[in-house]
C-alpha positions in Angstrom: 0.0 0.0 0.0 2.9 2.6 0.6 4.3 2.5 -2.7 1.0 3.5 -4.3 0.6 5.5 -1.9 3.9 7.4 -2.6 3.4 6.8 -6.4 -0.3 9.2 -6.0 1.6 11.5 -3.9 5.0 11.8 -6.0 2.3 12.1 -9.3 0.2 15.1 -7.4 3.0 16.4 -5.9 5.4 17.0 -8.5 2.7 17.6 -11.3 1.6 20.7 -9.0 5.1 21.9 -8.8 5.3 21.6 -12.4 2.5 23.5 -13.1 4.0 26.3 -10.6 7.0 26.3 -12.3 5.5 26.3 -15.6 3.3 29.8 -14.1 5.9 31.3 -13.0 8.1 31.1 -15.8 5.6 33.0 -17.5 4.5 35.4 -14.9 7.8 35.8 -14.0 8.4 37.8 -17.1 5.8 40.8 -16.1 5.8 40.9 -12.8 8.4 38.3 -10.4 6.3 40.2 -7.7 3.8 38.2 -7.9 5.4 34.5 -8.1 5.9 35.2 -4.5 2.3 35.2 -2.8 1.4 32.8 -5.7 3.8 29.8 -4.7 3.2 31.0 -0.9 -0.4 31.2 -1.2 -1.4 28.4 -3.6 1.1 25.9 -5.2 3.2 25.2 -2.1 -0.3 24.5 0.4 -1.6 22.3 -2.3 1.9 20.5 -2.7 1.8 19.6 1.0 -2.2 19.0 0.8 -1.5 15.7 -1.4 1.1 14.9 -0.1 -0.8 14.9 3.6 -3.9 13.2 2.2 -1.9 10.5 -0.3 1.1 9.7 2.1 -0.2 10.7 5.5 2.7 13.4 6.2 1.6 16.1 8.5 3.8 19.3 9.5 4.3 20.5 12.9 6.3 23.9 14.0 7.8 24.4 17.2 9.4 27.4 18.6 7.4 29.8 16.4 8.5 32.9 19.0 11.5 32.5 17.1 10.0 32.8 13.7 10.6 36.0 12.4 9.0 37.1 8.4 12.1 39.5 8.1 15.8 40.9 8.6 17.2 37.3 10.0 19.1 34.1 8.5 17.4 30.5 9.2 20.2 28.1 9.5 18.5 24.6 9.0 19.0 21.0 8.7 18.7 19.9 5.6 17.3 16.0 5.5 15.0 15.5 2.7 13.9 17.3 -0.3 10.5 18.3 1.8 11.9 21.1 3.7 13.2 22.9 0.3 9.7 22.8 -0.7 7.2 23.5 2.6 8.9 26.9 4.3 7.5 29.0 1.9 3.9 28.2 3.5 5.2 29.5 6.2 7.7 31.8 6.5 6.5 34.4 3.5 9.0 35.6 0.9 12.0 33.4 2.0 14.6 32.7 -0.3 16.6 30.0 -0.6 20.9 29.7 -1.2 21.2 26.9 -3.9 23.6 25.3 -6.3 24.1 27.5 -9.6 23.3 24.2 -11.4 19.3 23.9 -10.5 19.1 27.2 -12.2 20.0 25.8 -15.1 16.9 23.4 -15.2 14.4 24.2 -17.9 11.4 25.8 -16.4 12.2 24.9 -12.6 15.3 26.7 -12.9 13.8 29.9 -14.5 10.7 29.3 -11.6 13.7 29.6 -9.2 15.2 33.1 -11.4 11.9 34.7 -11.1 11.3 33.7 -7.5 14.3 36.0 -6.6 16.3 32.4 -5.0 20.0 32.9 -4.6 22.3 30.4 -6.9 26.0 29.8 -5.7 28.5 28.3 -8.0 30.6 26.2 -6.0 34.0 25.8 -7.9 34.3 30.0 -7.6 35.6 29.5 -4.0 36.3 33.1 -2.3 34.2 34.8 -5.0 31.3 33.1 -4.5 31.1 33.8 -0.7 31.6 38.0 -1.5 28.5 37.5 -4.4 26.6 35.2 -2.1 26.8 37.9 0.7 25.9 40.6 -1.9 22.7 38.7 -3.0 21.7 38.3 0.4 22.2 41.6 1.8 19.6 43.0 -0.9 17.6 39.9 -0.1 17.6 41.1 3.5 16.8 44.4 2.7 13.8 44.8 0.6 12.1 42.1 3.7 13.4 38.7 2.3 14.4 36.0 5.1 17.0 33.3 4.2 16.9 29.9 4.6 20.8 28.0 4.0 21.4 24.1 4.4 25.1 24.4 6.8 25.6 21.8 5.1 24.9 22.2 2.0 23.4 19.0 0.7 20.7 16.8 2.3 22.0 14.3 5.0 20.6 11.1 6.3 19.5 11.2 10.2 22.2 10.7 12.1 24.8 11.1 9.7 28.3 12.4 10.2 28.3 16.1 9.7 30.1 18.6 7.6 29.2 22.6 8.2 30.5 24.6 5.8 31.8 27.9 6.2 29.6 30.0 4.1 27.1 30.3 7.1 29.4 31.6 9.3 30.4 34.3 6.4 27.5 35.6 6.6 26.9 35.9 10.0 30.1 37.8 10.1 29.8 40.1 7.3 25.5 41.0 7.2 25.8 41.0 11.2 22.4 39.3 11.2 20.6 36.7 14.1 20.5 33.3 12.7 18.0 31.2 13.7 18.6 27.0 14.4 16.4 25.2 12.4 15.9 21.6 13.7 13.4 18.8 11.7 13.2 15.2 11.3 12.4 15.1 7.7 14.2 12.4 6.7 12.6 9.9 8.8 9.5 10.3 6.7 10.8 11.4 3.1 13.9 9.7 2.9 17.1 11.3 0.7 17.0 9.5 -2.9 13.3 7.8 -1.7 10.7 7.4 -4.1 8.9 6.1 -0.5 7.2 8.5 1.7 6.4 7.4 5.4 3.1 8.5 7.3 4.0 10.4 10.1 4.4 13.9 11.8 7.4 15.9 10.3 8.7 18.3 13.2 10.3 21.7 12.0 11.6 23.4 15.3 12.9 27.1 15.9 15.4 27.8 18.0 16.6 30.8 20.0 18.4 33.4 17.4 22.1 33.5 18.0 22.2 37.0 17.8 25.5 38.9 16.3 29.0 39.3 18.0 30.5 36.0 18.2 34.3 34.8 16.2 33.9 32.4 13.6 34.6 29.7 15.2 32.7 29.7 18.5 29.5 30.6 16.2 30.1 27.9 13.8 30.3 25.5 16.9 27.4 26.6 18.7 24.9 26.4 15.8 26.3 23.1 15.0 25.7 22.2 18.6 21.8 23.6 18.9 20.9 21.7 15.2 22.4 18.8 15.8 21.2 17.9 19.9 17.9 19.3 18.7 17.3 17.0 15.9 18.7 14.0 17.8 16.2 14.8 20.0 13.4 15.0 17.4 14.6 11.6 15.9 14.2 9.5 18.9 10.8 11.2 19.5 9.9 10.3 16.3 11.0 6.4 16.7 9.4 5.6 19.8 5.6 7.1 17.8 6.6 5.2 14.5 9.7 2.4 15.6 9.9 1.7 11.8 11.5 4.9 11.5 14.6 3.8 13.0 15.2 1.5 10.1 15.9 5.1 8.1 18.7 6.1 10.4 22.4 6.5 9.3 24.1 3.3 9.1 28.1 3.2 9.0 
C-alpha cells in the first residue's frame, strides 16, 4: 500500500510543482512580484495538501516565537527534499541559497530566477562567498528572510556532519541573528526515496544567536543547537513510529 501511496503523492505532488513552475516562468516575465504570494499562497499548500492526504505526512512547527518574516538568517537542517519545498507556506518571501546548477533546469530553474532564489556556484571559492553575501544583503533588505542548508546537501538522520563555512560568512559580514532550524524530515521522506512514510514531520525554531560572536565559537554553537535538537526529534519520532529507526544512518 505505501508505494502506491507514494506513487499518488509523487504524481500530485510534482505535477503541481510543475505546473507552478510552468506559471511562473511565464509570470515571471511581467511581474516576479507576484510568483511570491502565488507559490506562498497556492502551489506550495496544495503540494503539501497531497502529499498529507496520499502519504499521511503532516507538519508541525515548534518554537514559532523565534520565527521571524524578516531581517534574520534561518540556519536549517537539511534532511529530505520536503523542507526545500514546505517553508514558503510558512515563512512568506523566504529565499533559498542553492547550487548555480538547479538554475539551469528548464522551467524549474527559471521558476527559481523569477522567484528572486539565490544560486551559488561552488567551484568559484572566495568569490562566490563575496557575491553570495551581496545577493543576500539585498535579499535582506527589501524584507526577504533566508533559509541556508550548513551543510549544504541533504543528509541522512544521524549522519556524520560537515558545516560549511559559508554560514558563518554571513553571519560575520551582514551581522544578522540566525536562527537553528531543527526537523526530522528524513525519517518520513527519505534522501534519494521514491517512499514517503506516514507520520508527523517536526520543523523546530530555535533561539536566534544574535550577532557578536568569532567564527569559530558561532560555527560550533549552531552546529551544537541543530544537531542535539534534531537528535532529539529523531528518537521522539521512533518511539511514535519504531519503523522509522530503520531510516537512520548506518556506517
Amino acid at each position: 500500500m505505501i508505494y502506491i501511496r507514494s506513487l499518488f503523492s509523487t504524481v500530485f505532488f510534482y505535477g503541481t510543482l510543475l505546473l507552478g513552475c510552468v506559471i511562473t516562468s511565464v509570470v515571471g516575465i511581467f511581474s516576479r512580484k507576484a510568483t511570491i504570494p502565488m507559490w506562498n499562497y497556492f502551489i506550495m499548500p496544495l503540494c503539501l495538501f497531497f502529499l498529507r492526504i496520499f502519504s499521511g505526512i503532516k507538519i508541525e512547527l515548534r518554537g514559532t516565537q523565534y520565527m521571524k518574516q524578516e531581517g534574520v538568517i534561518y540556519a536549517m537542517k537539511h534532511e529530505s527534499a520536503l523542507e526545500t519545498y514546505c517553508m514558503s507556506s510558512y515563512i512568506t518571501k523566504l529565499v533559498f541559497v542553492l547550487k548555480k546548477e538547479l538554475t539551469y533546469i528548464p522551467i524549474f530553474g527559471w521558476a527559481q530566477y523569477f522567484y528572486g532564489m539565490i544560486p551559488v556556484d561552488r567551484s568559484a571559492g572566495g568569490a562566490a562567498l563575496k557575491k553570495m553575501a551581496k545577493a543576500v544583503k539585498n535579499r535582506l533588505d527589501n524584507g526577504r528572510p533566508l533559509i541556508i542548508f550548513p551543510e549544504g546537501t541533504r543528509k541522512k538522520p544521524g549522519a556524520p556532519t560537515a558545516y560549511k563555512p559559508g554560514l558563518a560568512f554571513l553571519y560575520q559580514q551582514l551581522d544578522t541573528p540566525v536562527v537553528p532550524v531543527a526537523t526530522n524530515t528524513g525519517l518520513f521522506w527519505p534522501k534519494n526515496s521514491f517512499l514517503k512514510y506516514p507520520g508527523t514531520v517536526v520543523v523546530e525554531f530555535m533561539e536566534p544567536i544574535m550577532p557578536g560572536l568569532d567564527k569559530a565559537e558561532f560555527m560550533k554553537l549552531v552546529e551544537e543547537k541543530i544537531e542535539t535538537k534534531c537528535n532529539e526529534l529523531n528518537q521522539e519520532a521512533i518511539k511514535h513510529s519504531p519503523g522509522a529507526a530503520n531510516r537512520m544512518y548506518k556506517e
